[in-house]
PyMOL commands that place a pseudoatom at each C-alpha (Angstrom):
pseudoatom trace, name=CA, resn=UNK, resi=1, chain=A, elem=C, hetatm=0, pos=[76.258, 133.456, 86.423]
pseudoatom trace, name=CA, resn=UNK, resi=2, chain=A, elem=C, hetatm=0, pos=[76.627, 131.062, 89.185]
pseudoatom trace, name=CA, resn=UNK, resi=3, chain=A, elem=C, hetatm=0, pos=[79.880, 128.551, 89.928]
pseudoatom trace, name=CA, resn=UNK, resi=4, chain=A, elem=C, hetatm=0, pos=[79.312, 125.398, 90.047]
pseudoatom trace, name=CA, resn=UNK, resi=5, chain=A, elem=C, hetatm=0, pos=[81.017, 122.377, 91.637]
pseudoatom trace, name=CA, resn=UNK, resi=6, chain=A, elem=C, hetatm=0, pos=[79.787, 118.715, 90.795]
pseudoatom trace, name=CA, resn=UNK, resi=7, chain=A, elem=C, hetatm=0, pos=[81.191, 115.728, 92.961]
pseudoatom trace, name=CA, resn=UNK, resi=8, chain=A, elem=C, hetatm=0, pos=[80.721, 112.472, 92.120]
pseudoatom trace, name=CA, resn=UNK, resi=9, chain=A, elem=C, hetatm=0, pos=[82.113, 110.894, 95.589]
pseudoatom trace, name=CA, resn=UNK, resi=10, chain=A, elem=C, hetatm=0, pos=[84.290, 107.787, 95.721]
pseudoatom trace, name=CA, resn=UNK, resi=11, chain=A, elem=C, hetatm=0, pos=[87.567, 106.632, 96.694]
pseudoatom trace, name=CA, resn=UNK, resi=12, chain=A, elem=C, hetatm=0, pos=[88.501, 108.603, 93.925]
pseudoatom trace, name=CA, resn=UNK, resi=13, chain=A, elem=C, hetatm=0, pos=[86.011, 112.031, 93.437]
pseudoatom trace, name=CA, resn=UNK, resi=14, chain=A, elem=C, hetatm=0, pos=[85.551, 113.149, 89.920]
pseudoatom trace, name=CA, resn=UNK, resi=15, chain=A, elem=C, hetatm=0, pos=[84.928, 116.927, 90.594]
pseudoatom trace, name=CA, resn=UNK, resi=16, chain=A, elem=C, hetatm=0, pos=[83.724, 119.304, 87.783]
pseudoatom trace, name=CA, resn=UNK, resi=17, chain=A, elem=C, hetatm=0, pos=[83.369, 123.467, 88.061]
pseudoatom trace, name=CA, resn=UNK, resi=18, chain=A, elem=C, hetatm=0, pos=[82.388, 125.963, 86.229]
pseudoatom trace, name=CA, resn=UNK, resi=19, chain=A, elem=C, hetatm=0, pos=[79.478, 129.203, 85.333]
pseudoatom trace, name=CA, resn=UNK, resi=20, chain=A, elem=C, hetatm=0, pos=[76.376, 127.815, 84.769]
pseudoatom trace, name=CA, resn=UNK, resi=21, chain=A, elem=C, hetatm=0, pos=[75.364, 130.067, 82.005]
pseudoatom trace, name=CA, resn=UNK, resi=22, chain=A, elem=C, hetatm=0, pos=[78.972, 130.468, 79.809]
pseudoatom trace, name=CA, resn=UNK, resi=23, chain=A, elem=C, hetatm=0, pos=[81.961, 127.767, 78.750]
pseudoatom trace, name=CA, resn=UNK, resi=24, chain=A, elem=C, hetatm=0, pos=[83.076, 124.807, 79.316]
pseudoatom trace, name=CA, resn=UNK, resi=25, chain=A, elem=C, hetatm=0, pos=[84.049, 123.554, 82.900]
pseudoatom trace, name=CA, resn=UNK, resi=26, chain=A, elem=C, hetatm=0, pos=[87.454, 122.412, 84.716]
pseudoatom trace, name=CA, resn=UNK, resi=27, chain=A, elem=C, hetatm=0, pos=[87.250, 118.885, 85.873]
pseudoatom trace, name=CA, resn=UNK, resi=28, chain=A, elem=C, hetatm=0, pos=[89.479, 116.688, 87.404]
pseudoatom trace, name=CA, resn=UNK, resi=29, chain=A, elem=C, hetatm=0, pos=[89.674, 113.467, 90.176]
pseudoatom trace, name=CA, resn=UNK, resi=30, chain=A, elem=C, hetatm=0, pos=[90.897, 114.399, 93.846]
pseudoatom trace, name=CA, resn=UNK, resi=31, chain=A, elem=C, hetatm=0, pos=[92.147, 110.969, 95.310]
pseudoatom trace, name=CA, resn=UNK, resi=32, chain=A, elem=C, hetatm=0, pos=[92.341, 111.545, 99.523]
pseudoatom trace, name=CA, resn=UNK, resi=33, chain=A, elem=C, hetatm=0, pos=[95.963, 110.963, 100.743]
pseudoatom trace, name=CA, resn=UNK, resi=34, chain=A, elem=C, hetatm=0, pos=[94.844, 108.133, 103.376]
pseudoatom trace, name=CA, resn=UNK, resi=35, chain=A, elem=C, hetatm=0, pos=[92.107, 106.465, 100.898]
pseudoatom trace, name=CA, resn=UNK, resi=36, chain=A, elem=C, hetatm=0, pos=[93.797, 103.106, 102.195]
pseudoatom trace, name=CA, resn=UNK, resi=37, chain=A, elem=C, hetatm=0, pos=[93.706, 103.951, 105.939]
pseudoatom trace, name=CA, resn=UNK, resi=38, chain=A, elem=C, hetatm=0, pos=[91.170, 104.255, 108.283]
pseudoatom trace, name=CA, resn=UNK, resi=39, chain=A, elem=C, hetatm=0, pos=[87.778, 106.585, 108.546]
pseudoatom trace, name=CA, resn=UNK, resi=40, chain=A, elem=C, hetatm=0, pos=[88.763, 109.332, 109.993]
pseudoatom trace, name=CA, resn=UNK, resi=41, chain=A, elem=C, hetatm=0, pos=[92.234, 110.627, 108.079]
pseudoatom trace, name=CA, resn=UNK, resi=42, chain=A, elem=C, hetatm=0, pos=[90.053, 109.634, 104.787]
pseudoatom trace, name=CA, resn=UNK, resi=43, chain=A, elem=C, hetatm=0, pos=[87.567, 111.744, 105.798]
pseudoatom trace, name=CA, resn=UNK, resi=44, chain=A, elem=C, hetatm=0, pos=[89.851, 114.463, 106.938]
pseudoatom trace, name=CA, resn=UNK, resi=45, chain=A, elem=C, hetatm=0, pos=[91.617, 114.563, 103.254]
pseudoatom trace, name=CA, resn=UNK, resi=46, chain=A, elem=C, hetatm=0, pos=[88.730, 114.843, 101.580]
pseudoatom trace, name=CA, resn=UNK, resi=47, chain=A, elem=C, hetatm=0, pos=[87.438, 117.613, 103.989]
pseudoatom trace, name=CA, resn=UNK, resi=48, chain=A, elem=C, hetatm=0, pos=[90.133, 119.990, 103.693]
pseudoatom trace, name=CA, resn=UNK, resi=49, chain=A, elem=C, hetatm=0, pos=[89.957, 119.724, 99.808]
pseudoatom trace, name=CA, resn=UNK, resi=50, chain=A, elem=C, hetatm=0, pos=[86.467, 120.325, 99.445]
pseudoatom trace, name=CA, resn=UNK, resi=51, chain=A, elem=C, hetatm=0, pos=[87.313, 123.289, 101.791]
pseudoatom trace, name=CA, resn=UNK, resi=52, chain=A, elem=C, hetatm=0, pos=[89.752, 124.548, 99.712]
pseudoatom trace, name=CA, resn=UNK, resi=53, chain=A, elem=C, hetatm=0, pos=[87.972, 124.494, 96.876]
pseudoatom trace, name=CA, resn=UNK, resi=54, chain=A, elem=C, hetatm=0, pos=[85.214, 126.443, 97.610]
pseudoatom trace, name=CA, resn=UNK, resi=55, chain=A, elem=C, hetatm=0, pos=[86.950, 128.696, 99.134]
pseudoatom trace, name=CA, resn=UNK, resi=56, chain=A, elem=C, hetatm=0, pos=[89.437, 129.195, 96.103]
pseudoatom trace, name=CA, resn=UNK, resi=57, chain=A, elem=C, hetatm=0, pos=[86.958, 128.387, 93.487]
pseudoatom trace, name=CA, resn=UNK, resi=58, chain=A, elem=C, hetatm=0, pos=[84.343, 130.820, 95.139]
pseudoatom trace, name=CA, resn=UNK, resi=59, chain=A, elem=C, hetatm=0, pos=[81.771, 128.413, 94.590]
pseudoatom trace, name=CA, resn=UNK, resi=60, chain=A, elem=C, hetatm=0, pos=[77.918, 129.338, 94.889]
pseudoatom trace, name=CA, resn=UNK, resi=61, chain=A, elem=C, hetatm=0, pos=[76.368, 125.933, 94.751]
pseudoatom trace, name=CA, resn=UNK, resi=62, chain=A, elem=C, hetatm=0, pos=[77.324, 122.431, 94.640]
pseudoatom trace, name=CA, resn=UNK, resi=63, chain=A, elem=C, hetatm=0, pos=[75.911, 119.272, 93.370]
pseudoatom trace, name=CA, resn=UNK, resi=64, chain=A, elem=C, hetatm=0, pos=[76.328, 115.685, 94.700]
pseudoatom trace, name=CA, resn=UNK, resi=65, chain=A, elem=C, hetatm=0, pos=[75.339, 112.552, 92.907]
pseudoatom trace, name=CA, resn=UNK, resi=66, chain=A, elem=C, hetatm=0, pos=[72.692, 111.058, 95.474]
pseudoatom trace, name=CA, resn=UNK, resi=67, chain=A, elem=C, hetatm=0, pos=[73.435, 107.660, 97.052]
pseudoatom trace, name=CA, resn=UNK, resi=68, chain=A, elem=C, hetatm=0, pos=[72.129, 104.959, 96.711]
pseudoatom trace, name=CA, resn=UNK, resi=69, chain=A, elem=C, hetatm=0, pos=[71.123, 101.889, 98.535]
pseudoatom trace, name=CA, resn=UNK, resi=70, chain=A, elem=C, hetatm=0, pos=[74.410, 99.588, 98.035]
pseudoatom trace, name=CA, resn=UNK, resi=71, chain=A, elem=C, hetatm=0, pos=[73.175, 96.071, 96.051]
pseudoatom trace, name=CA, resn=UNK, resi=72, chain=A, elem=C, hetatm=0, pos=[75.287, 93.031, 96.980]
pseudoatom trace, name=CA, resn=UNK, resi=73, chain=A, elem=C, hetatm=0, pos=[77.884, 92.248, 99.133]
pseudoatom trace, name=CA, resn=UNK, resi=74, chain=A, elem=C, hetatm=0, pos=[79.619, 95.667, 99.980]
pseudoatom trace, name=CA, resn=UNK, resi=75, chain=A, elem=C, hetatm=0, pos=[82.128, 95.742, 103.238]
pseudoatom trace, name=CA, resn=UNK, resi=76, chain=A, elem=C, hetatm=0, pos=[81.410, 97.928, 105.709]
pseudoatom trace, name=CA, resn=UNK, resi=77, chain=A, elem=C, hetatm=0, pos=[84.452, 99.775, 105.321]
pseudoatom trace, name=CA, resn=UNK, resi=78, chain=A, elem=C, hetatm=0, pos=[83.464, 100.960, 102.053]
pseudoatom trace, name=CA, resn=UNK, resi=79, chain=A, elem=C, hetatm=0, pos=[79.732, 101.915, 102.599]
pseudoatom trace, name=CA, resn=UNK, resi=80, chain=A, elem=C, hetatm=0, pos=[81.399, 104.316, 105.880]
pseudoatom trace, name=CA, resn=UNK, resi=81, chain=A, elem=C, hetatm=0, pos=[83.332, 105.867, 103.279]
pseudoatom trace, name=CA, resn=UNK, resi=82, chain=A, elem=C, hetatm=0, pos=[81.277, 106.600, 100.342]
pseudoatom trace, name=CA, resn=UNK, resi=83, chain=A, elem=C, hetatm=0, pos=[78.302, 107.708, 103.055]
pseudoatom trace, name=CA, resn=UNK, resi=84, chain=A, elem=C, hetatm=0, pos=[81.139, 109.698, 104.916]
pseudoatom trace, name=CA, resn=UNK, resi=85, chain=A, elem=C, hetatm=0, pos=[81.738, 111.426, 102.096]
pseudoatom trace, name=CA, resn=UNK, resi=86, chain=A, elem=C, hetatm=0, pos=[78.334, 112.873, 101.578]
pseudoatom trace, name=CA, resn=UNK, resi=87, chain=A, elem=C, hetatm=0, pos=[78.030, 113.700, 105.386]
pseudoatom trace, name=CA, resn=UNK, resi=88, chain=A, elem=C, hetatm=0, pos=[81.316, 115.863, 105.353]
pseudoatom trace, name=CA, resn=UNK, resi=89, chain=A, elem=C, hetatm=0, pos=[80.655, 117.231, 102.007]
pseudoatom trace, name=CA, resn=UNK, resi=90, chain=A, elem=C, hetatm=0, pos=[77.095, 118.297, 102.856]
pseudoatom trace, name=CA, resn=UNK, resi=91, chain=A, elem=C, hetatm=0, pos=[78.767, 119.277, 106.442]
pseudoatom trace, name=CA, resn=UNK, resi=92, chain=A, elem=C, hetatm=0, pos=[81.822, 121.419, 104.394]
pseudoatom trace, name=CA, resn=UNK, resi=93, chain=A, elem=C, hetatm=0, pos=[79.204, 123.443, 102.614]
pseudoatom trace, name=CA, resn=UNK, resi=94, chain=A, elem=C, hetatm=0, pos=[76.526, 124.156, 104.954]
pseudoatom trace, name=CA, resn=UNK, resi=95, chain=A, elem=C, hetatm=0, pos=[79.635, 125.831, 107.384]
pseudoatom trace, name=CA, resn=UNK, resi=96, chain=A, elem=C, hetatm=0, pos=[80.913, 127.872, 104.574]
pseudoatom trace, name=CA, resn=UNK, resi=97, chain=A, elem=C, hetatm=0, pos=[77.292, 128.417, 103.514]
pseudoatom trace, name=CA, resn=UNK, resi=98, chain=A, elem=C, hetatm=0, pos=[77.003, 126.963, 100.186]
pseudoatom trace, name=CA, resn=UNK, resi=99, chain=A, elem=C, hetatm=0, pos=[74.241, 125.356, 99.338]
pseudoatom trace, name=CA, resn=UNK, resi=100, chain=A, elem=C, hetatm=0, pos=[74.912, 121.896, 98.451]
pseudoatom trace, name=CA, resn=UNK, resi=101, chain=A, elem=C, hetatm=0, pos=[71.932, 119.920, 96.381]
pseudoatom trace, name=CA, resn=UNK, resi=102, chain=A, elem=C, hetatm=0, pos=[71.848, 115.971, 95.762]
pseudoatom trace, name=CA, resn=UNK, resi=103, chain=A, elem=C, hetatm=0, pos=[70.789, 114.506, 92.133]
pseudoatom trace, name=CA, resn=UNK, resi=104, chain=A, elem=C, hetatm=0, pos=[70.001, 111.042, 91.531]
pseudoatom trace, name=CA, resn=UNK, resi=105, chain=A, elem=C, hetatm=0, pos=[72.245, 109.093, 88.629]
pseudoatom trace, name=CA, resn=UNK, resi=106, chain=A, elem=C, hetatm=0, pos=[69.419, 108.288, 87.249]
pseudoatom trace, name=CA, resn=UNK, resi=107, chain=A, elem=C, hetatm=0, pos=[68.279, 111.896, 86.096]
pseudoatom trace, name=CA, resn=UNK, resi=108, chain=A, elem=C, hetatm=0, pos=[71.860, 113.193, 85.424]
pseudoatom trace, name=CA, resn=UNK, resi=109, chain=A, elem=C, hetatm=0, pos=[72.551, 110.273, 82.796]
pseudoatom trace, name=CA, resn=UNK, resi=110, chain=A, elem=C, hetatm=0, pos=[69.190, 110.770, 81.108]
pseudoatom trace, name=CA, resn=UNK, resi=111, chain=A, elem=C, hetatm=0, pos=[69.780, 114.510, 80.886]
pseudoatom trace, name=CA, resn=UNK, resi=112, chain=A, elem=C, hetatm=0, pos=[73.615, 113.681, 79.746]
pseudoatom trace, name=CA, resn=UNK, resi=113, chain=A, elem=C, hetatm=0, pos=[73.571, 110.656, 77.578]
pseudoatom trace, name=CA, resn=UNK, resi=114, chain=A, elem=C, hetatm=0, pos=[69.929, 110.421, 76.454]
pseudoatom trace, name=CA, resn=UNK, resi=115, chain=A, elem=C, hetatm=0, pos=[69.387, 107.332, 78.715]
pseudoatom trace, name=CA, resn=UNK, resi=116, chain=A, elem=C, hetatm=0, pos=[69.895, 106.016, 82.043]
pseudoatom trace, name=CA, resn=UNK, resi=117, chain=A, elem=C, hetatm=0, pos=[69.811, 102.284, 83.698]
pseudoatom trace, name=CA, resn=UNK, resi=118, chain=A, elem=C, hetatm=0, pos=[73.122, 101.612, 83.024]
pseudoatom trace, name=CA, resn=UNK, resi=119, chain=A, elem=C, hetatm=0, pos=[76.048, 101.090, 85.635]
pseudoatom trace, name=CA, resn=UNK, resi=120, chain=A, elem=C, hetatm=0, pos=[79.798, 101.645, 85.948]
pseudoatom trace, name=CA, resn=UNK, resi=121, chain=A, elem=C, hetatm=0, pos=[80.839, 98.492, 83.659]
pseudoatom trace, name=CA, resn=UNK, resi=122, chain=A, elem=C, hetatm=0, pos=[78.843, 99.684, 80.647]
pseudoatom trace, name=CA, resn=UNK, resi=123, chain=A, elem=C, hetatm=0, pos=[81.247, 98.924, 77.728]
pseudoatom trace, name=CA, resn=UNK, resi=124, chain=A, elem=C, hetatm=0, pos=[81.415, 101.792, 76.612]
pseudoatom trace, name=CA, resn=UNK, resi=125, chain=A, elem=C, hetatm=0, pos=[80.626, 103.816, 79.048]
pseudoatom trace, name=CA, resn=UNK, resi=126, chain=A, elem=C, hetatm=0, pos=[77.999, 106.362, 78.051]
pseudoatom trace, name=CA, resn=UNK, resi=127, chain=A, elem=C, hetatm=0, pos=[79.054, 109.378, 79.933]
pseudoatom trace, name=CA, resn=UNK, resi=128, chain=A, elem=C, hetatm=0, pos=[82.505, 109.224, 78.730]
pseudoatom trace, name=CA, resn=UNK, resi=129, chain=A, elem=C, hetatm=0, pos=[81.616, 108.732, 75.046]
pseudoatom trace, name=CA, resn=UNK, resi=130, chain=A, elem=C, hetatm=0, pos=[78.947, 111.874, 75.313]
pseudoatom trace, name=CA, resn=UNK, resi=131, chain=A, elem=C, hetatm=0, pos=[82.108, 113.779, 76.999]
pseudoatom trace, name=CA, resn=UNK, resi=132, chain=A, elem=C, hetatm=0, pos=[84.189, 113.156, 74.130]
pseudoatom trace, name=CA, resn=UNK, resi=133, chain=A, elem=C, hetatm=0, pos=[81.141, 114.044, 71.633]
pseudoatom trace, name=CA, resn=UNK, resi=134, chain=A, elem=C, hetatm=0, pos=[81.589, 117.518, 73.522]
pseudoatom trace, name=CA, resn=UNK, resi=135, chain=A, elem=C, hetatm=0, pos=[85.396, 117.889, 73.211]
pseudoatom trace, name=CA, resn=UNK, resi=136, chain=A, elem=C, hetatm=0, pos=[86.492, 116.701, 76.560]
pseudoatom trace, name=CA, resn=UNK, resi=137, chain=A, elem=C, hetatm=0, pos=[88.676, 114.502, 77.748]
pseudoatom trace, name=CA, resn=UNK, resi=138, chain=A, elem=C, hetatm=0, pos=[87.931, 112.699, 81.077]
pseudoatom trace, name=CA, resn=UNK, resi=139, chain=A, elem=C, hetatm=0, pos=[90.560, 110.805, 83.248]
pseudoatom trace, name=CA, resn=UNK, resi=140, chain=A, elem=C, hetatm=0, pos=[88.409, 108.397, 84.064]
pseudoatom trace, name=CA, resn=UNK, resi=141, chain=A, elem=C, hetatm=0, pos=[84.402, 107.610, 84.389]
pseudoatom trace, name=CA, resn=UNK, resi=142, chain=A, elem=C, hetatm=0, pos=[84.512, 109.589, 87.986]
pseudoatom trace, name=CA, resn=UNK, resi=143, chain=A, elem=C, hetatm=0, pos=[85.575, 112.826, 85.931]
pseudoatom trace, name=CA, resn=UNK, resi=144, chain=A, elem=C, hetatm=0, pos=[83.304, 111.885, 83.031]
pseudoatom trace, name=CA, resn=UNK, resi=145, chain=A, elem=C, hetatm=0, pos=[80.043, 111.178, 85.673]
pseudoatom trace, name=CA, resn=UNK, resi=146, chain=A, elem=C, hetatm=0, pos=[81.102, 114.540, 87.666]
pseudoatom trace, name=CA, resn=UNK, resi=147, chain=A, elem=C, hetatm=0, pos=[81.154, 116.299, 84.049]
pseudoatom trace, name=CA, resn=UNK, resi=148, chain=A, elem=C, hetatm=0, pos=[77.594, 114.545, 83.497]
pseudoatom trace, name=CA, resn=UNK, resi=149, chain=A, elem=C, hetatm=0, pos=[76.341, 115.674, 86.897]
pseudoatom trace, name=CA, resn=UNK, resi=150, chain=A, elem=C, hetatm=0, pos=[77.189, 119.434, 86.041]
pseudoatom trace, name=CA, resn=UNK, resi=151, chain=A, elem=C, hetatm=0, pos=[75.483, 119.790, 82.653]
pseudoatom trace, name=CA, resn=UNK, resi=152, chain=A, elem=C, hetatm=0, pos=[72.601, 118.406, 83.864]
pseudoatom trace, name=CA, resn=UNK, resi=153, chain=A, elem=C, hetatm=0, pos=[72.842, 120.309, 86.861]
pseudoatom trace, name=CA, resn=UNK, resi=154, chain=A, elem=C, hetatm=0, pos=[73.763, 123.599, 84.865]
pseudoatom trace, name=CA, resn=UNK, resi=155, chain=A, elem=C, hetatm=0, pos=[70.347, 122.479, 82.792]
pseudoatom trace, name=CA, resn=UNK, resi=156, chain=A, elem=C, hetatm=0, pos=[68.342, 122.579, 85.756]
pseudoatom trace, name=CA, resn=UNK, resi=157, chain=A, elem=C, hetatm=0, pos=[69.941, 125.743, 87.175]
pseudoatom trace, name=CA, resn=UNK, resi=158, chain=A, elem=C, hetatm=0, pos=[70.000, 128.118, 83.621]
pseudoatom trace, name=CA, resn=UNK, resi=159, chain=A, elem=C, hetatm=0, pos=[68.020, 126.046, 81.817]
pseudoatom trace, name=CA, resn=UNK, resi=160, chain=A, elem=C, hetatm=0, pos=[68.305, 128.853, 78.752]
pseudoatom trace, name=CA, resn=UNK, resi=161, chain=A, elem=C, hetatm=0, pos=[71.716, 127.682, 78.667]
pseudoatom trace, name=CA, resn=UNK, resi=162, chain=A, elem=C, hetatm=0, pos=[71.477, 124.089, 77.740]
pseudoatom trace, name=CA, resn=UNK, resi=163, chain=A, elem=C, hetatm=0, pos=[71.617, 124.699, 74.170]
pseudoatom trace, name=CA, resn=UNK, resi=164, chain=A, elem=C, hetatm=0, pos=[75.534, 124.643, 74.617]
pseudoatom trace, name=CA, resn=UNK, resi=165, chain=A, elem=C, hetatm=0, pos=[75.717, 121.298, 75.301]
pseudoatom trace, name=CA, resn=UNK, resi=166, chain=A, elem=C, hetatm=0, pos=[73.329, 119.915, 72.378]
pseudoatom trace, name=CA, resn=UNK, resi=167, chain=A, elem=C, hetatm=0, pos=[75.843, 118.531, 69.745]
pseudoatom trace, name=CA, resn=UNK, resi=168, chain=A, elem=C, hetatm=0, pos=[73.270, 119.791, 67.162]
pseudoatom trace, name=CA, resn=UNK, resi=169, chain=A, elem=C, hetatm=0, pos=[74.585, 123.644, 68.049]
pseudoatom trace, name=CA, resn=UNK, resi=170, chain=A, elem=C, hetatm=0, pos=[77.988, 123.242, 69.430]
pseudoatom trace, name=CA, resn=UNK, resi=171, chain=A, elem=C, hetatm=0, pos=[80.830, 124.224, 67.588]
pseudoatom trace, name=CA, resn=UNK, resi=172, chain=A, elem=C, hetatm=0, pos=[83.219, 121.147, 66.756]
pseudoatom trace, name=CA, resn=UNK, resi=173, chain=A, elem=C, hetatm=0, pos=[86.209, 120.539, 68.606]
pseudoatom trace, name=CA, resn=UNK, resi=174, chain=A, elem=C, hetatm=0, pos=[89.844, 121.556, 66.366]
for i in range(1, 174): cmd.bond("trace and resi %d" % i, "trace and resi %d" % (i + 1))
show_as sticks, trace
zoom trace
């Protein structure tokens, strides 16, 4: 058994939690106070909730979607935050000694949806379709890609466990 805690950062993080080897997780979005502001009370927000929640959660490991190299015209504003956001979540757990890993979107959607290559404006989007094959309901696609990033990182982690996630063996939703 080992808790879990998926992030895919953003303006709005989709978070997902749970054992690795039993059930279904808790997911959600955490939206920082100041996400309008400047750097540093953005960052700060964010900080003290990933604190909290490792601390509360007692999480053992936790999984970021890695970056990636921004395509287009992207303001500088918003590549400090989203790169911010790794630094003080990688920052967060190394203090409370937690080790935090990075998986690329690439190999999270092809372990979750069967394929990968496709982006945010995918209609529909693949990761929230697969979470509703599995019973869940997702806010929004940062909650579905943060409930994405988990299975496949539970996959990787108890790889004897993935089974529950195969639609072929999992008991339908009521």
């Amino acid at each position: 058994m080992t808790r879990l805690l998926s992030l895919d950062l953003a303006t709005r993080t989709g978070w997902a939690f749970g054992d690795t080897e039993a059930g279904d997780p808790v997911s959600g979005v955490f939206k920082a106070q100041n996400a309008g502001v400047e750097l540093g009370p953005f960052l700060h927000s964010f900080g003290h909730w990933l604190r909290s929640t490792i601390a509360e959660r007692q999480i053992e490991i936790a999984v970021l979607e890695e970056p990636i190299m921004p395509g287009g015209m992207m303001q500088m504003a918003t590549l400090l935050k989203l790169y911010g956001l790794i630094g003080i979540a990688e920052t967060v757990c190394h203090s409370l000694q937690v080790p935090c890993r990075q998986l690329a979107a690439g190999t999270w959607k092809k372990a979750f949806c069967g394929r990968a290559g496709f982006g945010k404006s995918a209609k529909p989007y693949p990761p929230l379709v697969r979470c509703r094959e599995l019973g869940w309901a997702p806010a929004d696609d940062n909650e579905a890609d943060a409930l994405g990033l988990w299975v496949a990182s539970c996959q990787r982690i108890s790889p004897q466990s993935a089974v529950r996630f195969d639609p072929l063996f999992r008991k339908q939703a009521a």
